[in-house]
C-alpha positions as CSV (number, residue, x, y, z in Angstrom):
1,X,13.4,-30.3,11.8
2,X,15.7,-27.9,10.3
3,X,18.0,-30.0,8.4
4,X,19.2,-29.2,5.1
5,X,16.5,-29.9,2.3
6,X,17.7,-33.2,0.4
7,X,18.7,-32.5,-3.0
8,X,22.2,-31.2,-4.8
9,X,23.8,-28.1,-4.3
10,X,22.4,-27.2,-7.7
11,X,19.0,-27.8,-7.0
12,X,17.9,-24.0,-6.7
13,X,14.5,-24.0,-5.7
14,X,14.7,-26.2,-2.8
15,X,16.8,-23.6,-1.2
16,X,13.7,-21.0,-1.4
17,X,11.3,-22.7,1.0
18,X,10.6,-24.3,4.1
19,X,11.8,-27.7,5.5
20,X,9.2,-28.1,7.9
21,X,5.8,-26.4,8.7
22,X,6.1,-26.5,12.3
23,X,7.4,-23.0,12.5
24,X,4.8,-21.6,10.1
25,X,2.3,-23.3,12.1
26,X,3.1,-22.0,15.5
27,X,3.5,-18.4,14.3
28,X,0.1,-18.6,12.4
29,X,-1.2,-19.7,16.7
30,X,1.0,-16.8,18.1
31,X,-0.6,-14.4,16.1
32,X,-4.4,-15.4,16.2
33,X,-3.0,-15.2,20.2
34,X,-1.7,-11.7,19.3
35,X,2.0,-12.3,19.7
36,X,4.6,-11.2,17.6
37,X,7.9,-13.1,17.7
38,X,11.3,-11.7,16.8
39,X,14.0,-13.9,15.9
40,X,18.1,-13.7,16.2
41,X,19.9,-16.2,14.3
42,X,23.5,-16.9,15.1
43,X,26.0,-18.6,13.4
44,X,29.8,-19.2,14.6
45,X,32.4,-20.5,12.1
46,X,32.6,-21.0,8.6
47,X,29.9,-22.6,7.2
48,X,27.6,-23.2,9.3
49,X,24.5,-24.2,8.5
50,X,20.8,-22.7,9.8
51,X,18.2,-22.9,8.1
52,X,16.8,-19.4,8.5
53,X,13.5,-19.8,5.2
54,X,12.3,-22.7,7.9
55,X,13.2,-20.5,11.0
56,X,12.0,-17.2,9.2
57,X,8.4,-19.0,9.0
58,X,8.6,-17.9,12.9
59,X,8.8,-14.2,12.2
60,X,7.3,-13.7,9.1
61,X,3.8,-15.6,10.4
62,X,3.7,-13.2,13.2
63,X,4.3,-10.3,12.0
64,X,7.5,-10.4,13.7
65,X,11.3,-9.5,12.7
66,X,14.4,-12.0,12.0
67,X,17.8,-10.8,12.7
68,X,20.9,-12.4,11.0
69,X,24.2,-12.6,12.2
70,X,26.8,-14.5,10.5
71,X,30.1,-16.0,11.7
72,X,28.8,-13.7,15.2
73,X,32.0,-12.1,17.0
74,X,31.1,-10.6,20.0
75,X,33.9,-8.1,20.2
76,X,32.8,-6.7,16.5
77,X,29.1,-7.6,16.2
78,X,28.0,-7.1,19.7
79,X,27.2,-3.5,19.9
80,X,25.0,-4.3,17.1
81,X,23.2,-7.0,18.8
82,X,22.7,-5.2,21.6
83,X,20.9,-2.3,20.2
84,X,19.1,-4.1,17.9
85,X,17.7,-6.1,20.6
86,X,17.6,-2.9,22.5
87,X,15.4,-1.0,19.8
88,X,12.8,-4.3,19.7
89,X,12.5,-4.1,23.6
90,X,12.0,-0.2,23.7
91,X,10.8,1.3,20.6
92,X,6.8,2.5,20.5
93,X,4.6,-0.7,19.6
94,X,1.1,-0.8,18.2
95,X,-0.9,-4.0,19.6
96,X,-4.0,-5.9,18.7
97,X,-3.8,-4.3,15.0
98,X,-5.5,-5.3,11.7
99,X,-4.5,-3.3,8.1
100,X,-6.3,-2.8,4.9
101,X,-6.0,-1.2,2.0
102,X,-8.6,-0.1,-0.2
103,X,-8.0,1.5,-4.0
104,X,-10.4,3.4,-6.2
105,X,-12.3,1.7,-8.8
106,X,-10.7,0.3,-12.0
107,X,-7.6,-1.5,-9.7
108,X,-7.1,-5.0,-8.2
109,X,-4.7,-5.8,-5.6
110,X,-2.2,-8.8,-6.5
111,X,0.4,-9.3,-4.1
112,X,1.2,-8.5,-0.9
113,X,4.6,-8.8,0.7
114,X,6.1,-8.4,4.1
115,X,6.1,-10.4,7.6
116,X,2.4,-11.0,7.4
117,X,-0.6,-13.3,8.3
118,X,-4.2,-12.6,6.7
119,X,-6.5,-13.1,9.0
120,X,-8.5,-15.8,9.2
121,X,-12.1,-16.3,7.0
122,X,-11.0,-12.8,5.3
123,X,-8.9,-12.0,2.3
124,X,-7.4,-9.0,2.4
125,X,-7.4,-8.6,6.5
126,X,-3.6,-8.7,7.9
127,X,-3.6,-9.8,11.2
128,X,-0.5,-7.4,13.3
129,X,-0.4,-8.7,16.9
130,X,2.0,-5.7,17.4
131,X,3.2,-2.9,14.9
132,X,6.1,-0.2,14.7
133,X,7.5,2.6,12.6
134,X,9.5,0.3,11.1
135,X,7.1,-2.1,9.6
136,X,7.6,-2.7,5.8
137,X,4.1,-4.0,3.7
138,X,4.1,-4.1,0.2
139,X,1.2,-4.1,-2.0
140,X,1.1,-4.6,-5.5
141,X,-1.8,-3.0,-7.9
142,X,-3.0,-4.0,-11.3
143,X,-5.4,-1.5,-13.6
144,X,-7.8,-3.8,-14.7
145,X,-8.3,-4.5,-18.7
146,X,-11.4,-2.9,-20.7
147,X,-12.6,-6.8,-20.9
148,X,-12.7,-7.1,-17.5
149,X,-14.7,-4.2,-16.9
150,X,-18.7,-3.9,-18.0
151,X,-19.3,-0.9,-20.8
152,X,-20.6,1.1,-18.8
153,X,-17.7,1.4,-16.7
154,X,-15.1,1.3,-19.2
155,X,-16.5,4.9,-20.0
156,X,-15.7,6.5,-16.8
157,X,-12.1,5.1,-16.2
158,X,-11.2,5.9,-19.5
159,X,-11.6,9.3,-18.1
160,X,-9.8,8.9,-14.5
161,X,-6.7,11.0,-13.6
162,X,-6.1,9.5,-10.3
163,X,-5.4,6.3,-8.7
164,X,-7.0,6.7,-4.9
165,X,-5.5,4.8,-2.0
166,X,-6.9,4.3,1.2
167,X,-5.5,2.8,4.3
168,X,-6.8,1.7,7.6
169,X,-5.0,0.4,10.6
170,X,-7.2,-0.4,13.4
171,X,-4.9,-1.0,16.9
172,X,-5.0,-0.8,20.8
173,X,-2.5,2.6,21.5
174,X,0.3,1.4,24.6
175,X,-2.3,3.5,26.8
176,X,-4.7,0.7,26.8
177,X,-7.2,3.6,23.8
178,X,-8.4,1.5,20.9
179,X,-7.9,3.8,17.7
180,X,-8.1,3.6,14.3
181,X,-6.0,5.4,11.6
182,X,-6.4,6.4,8.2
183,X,-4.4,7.7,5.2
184,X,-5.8,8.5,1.7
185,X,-3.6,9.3,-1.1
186,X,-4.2,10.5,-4.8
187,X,-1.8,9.3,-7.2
188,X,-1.7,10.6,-10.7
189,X,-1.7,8.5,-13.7
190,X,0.1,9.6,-17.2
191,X,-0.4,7.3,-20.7
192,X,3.4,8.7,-21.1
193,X,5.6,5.6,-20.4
194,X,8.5,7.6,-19.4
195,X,7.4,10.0,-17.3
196,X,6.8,7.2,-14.1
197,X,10.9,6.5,-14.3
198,X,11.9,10.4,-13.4
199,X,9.6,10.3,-9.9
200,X,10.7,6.5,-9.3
201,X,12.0,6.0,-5.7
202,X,14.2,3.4,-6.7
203,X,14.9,2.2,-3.2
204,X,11.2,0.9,-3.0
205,X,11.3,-0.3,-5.8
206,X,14.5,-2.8,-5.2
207,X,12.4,-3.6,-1.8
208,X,9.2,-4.7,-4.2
209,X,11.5,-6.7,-7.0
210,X,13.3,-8.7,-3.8
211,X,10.5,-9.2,-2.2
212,X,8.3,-10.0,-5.3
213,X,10.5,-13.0,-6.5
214,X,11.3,-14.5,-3.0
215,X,7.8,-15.1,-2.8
216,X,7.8,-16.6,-6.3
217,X,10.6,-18.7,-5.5
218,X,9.1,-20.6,-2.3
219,X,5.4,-20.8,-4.2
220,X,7.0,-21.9,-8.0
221,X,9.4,-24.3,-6.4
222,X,9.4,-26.4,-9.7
223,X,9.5,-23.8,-12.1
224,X,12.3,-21.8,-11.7
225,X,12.6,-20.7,-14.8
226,X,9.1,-18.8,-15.1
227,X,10.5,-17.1,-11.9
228,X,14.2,-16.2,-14.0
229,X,11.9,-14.9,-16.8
């Protein structure tokens, strides 16, 4: 179940998805049940294998976390096993949630990356059995092209200043009070090319380029090269 996947050590793409669906499966189950699983993967020794893309499925399905820690020494990588496990049993948690995000006219959402499962019969509904402060999602927009757009429309956008964001969780709080909460931001758009690159937050923008092409590599498993382009 969570062998190797057959092929030579050069063959790069099979090393970006699962073996096995069984994992992606049962998460997709935990999460329609509202469980979230966390995972803590071990290895001892040199080179040992596990297969964490297969066991990942686990975590990522449920909107859970994976932990990795390789060639584990308890004397030097306990502490940190210990409050990391410590932080997932005790920090503030956010159950029964679904999230989506909603943009102002003129925008089309593309990609979405993170531990995540869209909800069933939607398409833009993530399912979050249990949510914290330090849940990642990423969301990648697109301004759509004057073809795309009827004529009518292409006059109003071509006056817009503003990209608006809206997002809504809705959750059960740990007092048993079902909530909802919503942010709205207005972000301002510039024809100057340069001008994005001095406001950057480069750190997000790693997070969004890492994420961006490990989902690329486990869907374009037999194109790698459109993915290295």
């Amino acid at each position: 179940m969570l062998q190797a996947k057959a092929g030579s050590t050069n063959d790069v793409h099979a090393r970006f998805s699962s073996s096995n669906p069984y994992f992606a499966n049962t998460a997709s189950e935990l999460a329609h049940a509202q469980i979230s699983a966390d995972v803590f993967v071990f290895t001892q020794g040199n080179g040992q294998f596990k297969n964490l893309h297969t066991l990942g499925d686990l975590a990522k399905k449920s909107n859970g976390s994976l932990f990795f820690y390789p060639n584990f020494d308890a004397y030097s990588q306990g502490m940190k096993f210990s409050n990391d496990l410590y932080t997932c049993l005790t920090r503030s948690h956010a159950w029964e949630s679904v999230f989506r995000v909603r943009t102002s006219a003129g925008f089309n959402q593309i990609g979405t990356y993170g531990n995540i499962l869209i909800k069933q019969r939607t398409q833009d509904l993530i399912l979050c059995p249990s949510i914290d402060k330090d849940r990642v999602i990423v969301y990648e927009l697109e301004r759509q092209t004057d073809s795309q757009l009827p004529v009518e429309k292409r006059v109003v956008l071509s006056d817009q200043k503003h990209l608006y964001i809206q997002s809504a969780l809705l959750y059960s709080s740990q007092d048993g009070e079902r909530r909802i909460r919503v942010h709205n931001a207005a972000i301002a758009l510039t024809n100057i090319k340069n001008l994005p690159f001095e406001y950057i937050d480069s750190t997000a923008l790693t997070l969004f380029w890492a994420r961006n092409t490990l989902t690329r590599l486990s869907i374009n498993q037999h194109n790698f090269t459109s993915v290295q382009n």
